[in-house]
C-alpha positions as CSV (number, residue, x, y, z in Angstrom):
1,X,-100.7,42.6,20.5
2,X,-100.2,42.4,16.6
3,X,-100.6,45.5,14.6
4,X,-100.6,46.5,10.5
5,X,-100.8,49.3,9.7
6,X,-101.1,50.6,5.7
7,X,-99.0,47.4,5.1
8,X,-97.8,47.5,1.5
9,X,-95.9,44.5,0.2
10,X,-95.0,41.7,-2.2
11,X,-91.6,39.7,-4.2
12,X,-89.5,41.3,-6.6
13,X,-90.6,44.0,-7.9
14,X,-94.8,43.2,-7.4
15,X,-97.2,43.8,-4.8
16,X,-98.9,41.8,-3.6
17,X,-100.6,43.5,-0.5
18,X,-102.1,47.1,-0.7
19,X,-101.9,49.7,2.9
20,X,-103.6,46.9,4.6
21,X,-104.9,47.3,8.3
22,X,-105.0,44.6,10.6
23,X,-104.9,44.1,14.3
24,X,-105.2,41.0,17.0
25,X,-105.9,41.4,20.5
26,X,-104.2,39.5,23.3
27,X,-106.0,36.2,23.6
28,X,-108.2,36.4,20.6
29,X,-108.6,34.5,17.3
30,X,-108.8,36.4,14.4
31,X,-109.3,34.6,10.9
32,X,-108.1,36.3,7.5
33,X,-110.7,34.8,4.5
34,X,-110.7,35.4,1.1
35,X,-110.4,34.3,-2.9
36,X,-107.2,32.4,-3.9
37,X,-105.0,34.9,-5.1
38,X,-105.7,37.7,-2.1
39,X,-102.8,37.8,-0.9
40,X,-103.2,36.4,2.8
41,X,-100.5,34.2,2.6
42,X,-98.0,37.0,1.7
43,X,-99.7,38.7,4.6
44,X,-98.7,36.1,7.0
45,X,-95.2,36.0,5.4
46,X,-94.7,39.9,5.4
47,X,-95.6,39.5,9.8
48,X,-92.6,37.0,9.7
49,X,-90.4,39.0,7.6
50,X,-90.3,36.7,4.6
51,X,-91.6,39.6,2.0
52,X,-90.1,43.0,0.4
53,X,-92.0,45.2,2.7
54,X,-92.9,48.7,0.4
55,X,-94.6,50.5,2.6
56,X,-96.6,51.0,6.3
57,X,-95.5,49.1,9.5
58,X,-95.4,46.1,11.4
59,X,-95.9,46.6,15.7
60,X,-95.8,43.2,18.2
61,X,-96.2,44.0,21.7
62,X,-96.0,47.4,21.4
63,X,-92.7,47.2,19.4
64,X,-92.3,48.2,15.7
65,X,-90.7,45.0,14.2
66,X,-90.9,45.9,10.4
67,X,-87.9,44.0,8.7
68,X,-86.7,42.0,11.6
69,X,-85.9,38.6,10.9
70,X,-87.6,35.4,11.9
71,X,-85.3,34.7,14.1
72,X,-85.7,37.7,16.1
73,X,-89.5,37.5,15.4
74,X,-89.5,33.9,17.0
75,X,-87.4,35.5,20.2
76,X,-90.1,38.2,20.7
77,X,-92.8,35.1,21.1
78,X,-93.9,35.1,17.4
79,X,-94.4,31.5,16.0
80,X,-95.6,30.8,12.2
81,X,-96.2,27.5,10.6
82,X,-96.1,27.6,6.6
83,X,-99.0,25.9,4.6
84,X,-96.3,23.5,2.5
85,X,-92.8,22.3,3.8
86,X,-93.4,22.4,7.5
87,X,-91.9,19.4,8.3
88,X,-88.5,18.3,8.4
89,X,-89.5,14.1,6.4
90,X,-86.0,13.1,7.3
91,X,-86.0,13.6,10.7
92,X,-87.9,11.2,13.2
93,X,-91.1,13.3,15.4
94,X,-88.9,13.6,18.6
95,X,-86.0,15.4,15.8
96,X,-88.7,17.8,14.5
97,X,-90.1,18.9,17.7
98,X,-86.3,19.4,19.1
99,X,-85.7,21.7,15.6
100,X,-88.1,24.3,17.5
101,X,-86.0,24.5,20.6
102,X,-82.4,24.0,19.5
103,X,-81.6,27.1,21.6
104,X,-83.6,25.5,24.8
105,X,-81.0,23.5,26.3
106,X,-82.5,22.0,29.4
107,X,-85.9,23.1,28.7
108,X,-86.6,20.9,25.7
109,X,-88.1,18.1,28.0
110,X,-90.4,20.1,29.7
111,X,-91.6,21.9,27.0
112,X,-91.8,18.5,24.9
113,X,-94.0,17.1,27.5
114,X,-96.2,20.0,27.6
115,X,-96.4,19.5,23.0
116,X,-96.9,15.6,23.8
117,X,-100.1,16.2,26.3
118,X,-101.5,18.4,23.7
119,X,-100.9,16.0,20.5
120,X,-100.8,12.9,22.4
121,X,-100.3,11.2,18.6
122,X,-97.2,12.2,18.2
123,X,-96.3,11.1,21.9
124,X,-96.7,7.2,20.2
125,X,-94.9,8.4,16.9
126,X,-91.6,9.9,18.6
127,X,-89.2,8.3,16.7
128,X,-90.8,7.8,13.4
129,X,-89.9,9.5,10.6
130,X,-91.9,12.4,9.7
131,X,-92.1,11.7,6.1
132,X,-94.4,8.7,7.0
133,X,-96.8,10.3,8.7
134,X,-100.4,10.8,7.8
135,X,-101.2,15.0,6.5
136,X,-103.1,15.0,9.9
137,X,-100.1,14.2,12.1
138,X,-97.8,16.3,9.7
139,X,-100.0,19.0,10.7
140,X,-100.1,18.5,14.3
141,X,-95.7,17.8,14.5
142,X,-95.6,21.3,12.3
143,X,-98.0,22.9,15.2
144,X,-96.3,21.0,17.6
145,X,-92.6,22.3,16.8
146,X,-93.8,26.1,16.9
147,X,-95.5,25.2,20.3
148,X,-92.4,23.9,21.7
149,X,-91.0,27.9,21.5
150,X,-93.6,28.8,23.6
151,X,-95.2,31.3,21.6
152,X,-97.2,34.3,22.6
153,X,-98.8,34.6,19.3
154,X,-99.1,31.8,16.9
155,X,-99.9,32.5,12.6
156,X,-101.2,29.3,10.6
157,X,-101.3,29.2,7.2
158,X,-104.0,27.2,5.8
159,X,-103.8,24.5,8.5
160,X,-106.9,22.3,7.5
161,X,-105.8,22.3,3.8
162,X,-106.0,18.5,2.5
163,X,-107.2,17.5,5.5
164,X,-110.4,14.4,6.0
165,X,-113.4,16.8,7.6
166,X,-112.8,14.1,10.6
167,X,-109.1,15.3,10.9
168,X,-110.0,18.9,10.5
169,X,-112.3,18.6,13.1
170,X,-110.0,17.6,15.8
171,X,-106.8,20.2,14.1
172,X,-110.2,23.1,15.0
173,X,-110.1,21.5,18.6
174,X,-106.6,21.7,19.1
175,X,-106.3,25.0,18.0
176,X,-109.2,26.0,20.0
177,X,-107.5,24.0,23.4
178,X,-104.1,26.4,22.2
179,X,-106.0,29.2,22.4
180,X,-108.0,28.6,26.2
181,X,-104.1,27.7,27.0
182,X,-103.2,31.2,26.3
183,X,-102.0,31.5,23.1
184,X,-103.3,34.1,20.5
185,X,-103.9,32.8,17.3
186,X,-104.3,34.6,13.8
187,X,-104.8,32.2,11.0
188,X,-105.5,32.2,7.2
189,X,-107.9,29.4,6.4
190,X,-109.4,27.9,3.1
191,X,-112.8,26.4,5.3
192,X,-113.8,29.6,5.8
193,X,-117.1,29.1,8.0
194,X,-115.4,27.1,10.2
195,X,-112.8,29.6,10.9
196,X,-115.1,32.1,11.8
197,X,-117.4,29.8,13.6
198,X,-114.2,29.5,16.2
199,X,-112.7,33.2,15.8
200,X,-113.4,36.1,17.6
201,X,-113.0,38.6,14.4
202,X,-112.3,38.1,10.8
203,X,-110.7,40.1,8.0
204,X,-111.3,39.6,4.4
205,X,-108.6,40.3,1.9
206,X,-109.6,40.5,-2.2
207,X,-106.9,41.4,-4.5
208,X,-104.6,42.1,-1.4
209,X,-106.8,44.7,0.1
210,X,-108.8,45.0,3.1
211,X,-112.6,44.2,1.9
212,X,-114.6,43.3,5.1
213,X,-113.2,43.3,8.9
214,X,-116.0,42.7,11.5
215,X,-116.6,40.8,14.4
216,X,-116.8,36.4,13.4
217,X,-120.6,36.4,13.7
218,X,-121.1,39.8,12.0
219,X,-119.5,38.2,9.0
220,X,-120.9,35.3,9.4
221,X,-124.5,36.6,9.5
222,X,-123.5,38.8,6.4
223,X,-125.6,38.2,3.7
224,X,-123.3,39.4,1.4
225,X,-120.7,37.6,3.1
226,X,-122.4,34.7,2.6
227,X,-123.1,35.1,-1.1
228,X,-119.3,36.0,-1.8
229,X,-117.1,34.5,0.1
230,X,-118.7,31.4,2.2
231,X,-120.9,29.8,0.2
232,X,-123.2,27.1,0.3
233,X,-124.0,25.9,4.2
């Protein structure tokens, strides 16, 4: 579905990523791990076309997108949802969710509905502002909006960051639920064990190269691993 290949990227005039190789599978979720500083995020952002891409490509479904815009990115079924400013706080819940479909037209009420059965919170919240919201709800309205485009694959950045382990708990099971409903998911995450305990393969990037890539329990029952990158149980 999603392939990198000898990615080479970064701002300005820096790199941050190095020729790295990544790849996600129809129906899978694949996990990218690793020290602050690695380089994921700018990995998720080169997918999207948010980065100075230097060198390698970019293929979804078969098609090389390398440079296309997000917008063009988001047509092709590609959804990504930003660690920081992924909500719009002036705008009520109902507002945000719309923001995802403002192409939709008649659609938006069907494809609300099928958001609002998933995050049934923001089904009582609908026209509160989403400035008030707890980080928990934030999180499910920002999941919520790039759901409502119906995406084929869908990139989270960091979704359990600040989160109450309760709250991250259920974010896991609703990502999970995405998944069985046939989305593919790749995601960078901070809780790294419990990314992998729900992912089908994981990468590990260290100063914005490839270091491990493996099956989720292979990485898991790592030693090394372990040591490095997961710490304590």
């Amino acid at each position: 579905m999603l392939r990198l290949e000898s990615v080479t990227a970064g701002y300005t005039d820096e790199n941050i990523i190095h020729e790295v190789t990544l790849k996600v599978e129809k129906g899978e979720i694949v996990s990218i791990i690793g020290p602050n500083g690695s380089g994921k995020s700018t990995l998720m952002k080169s997918v999207f076309g948010l980065t100075r891409m230097r060198g390698g490509r970019i293929r979804f479904l078969g098609q090389d997108v390398t440079g296309k815009r997000p917008d063009e990115l988001v047509r092709l079924g590609l959804a990504y949802v930003p660690q920081e400013r992924n909500v719009f706080s002036s705008l009520t819940v109902k507002e945000n969710l719309e923001m995802g479909g403002v192409s939709l037209a008649g659609e938006m009420e069907e494809r609300l509905e099928g958001v609002l059965e998933l995050f049934p919170r923001l089904a009582e919240r609908l026209g509160q502002r989403a400035g008030t919201l707890s980080g928990g709800e934030q999180k499910m309205l920002a999941v919520g909006r790039a759901m409502v485009t119906r995406p084929s694959l869908l990139m989270l950045d960091e979704p359990s960051a600040a989160l109450s382990p309760k709250v991250m708990g259920q974010l896991f099971a609703e990502i999970e639920e995405i998944n069985r409903r046939g989305v593919t998911i790749l995601m960078v995450e901070q809780n790294a064990r419990r990314a992998l305990a729900i992912s089908d393969r994981g990468y590990i990037l260290e100063m914005g190269r490839n270091r491990f890539q493996e099956p989720a329990k292979s990485l898991l029952d790592n030693p090394e691993v372990c040591s490095l990158y997961l710490g304590r149980r």
